[in-house]
C-alpha positions, 0 to 999 in steps of 0.5 A, spaced: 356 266 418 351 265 424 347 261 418 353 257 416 354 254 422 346 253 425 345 249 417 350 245 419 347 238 418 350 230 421 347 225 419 338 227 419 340 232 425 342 239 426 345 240 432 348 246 432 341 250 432 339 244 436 344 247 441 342 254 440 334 252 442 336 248 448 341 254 449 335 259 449 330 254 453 335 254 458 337 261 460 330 263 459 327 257 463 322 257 457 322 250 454 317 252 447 324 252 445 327 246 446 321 243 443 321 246 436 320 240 432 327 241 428 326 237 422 328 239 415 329 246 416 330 250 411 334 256 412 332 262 407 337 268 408 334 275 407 327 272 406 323 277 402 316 279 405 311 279 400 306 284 404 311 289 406 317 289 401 321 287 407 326 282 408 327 278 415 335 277 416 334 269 417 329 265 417 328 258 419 322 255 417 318 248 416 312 248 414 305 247 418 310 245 423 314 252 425 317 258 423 323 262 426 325 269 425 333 273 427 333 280 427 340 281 426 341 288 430 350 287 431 352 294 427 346 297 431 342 298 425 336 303 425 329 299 427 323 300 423 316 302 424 312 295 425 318 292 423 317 285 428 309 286 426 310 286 419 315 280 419 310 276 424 303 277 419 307 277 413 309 268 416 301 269 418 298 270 411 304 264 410 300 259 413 303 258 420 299 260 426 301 265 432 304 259 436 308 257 431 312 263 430 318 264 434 323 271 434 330 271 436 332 278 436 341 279 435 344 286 438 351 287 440 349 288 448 342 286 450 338 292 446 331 291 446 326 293 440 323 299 439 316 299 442 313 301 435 316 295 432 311 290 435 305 295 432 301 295 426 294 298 425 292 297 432 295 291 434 300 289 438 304 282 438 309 284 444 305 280 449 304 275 445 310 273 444 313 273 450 315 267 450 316 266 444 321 272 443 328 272 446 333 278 446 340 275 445 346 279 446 352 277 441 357 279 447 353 276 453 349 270 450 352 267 443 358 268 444 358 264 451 355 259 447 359 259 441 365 258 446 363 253 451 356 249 449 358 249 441 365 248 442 364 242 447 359 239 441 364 239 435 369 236 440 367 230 440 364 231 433 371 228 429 373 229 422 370 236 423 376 240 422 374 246 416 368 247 422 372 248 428 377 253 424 371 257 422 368 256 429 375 259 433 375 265 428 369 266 429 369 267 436 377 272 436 373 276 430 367 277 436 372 278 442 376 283 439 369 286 437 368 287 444 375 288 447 374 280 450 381 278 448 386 276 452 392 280 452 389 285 447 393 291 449 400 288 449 399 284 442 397 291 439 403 294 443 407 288 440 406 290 433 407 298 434 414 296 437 415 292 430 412 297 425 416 304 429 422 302 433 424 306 438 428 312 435 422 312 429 416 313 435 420 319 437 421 322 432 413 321 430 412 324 436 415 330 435 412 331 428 405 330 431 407 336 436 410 341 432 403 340 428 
């Protein structure tokens, strides 16, 4: 889904990743990220890597110019041995240079890789890409952009319409995720009163207890 809406092109722009990379430059105070030379970007998911057999999530890439790796960590999946390593020298033996490669790493809330992730062979990329790496939380950073720096972009973009109605379902199926939407509990208690009435519930009650 998040790639749908980064390859969305007007014009010769992209300006929906434009926003996500100022978005990051801005909370992290770190301008590399502004100052991708986003282009022509290709947008490969599942990106297979030749020397590992792995596959990266998304990767974002152009040539001679930069490439940019999500790790897609939202359910939590099981980190791998070397898994951030592997994918770095898997684009290094691709051509790009260290100073190309730039890694958003996507969890729920904030969780950091595994240190072992960063290692191969006795070499450690985590200092390395300390500025070219960014821990988003889908709670506390995409979604934030989502709603205010994304939203207010397609605004003014008339004639937008399919991609404002994904945006909007997009952001409630995140906020329900993490228990964010307005009036949860009385919209789930609206439908319980529909589906059992009064005299219904009680009844359920009473079979429940008698088990």
């Amino acid at each position: 889904i998040l790639k749908k809406f980064l390859e969305f092109r007007s014009g010769d722009s992209f300006p929906i990743l434009k926003s996500l990379l100022e978005s990051i430059s801005s909370e992290t105070e770190i301008p590399a990220w502004s100052a991708i030379p986003v282009e022509s970007p290709v947008f490969t998911p599942e990106a297979y890597c030749n020397n590992t057999n792995g596959r990266i999530d998304l990767l974002v890439t152009e040539q001679s110019k930069y490439a940019i790796i999500f790790e897609n960590k939202i359910n939590d999946a099981v980190e791998q041995k070397s898994q951030l390593a592997r994918y770095i020298e898997h684009l290094l033996a691709e051509g790009f240079s260290l100073e190309q490669i730039y890694i958003v790493y996507l969890s729920s809330e904030g969780r950091d890789p595994d240190e072992v992730s960063w290692t191969i062979d006795g070499r450690d990329y985590a200092n390395v890409f300390r500025e070219r790496f960014v821990n988003m939380s889908y709670k506390y950073n995409l979604l934030p952009w989502l709603s205010g720096a994304l939203s207010q972009l397609l605004s003014i973009m008339h004639n937008q319409v399919y991609l404002n109605s994904a945006l909007s379902q997009y952001i409630n199926y995140l906020q329900a995720k993490f228990f964010l939407l307005e009036n949860e509990n009385e919209t789930i208690q609206t439908i319980l009163d529909d589906l059992i009435p009064d005299d219904g519930f009680n009844q359920l009650v009473h079979n429940i207890d008698s088990k």
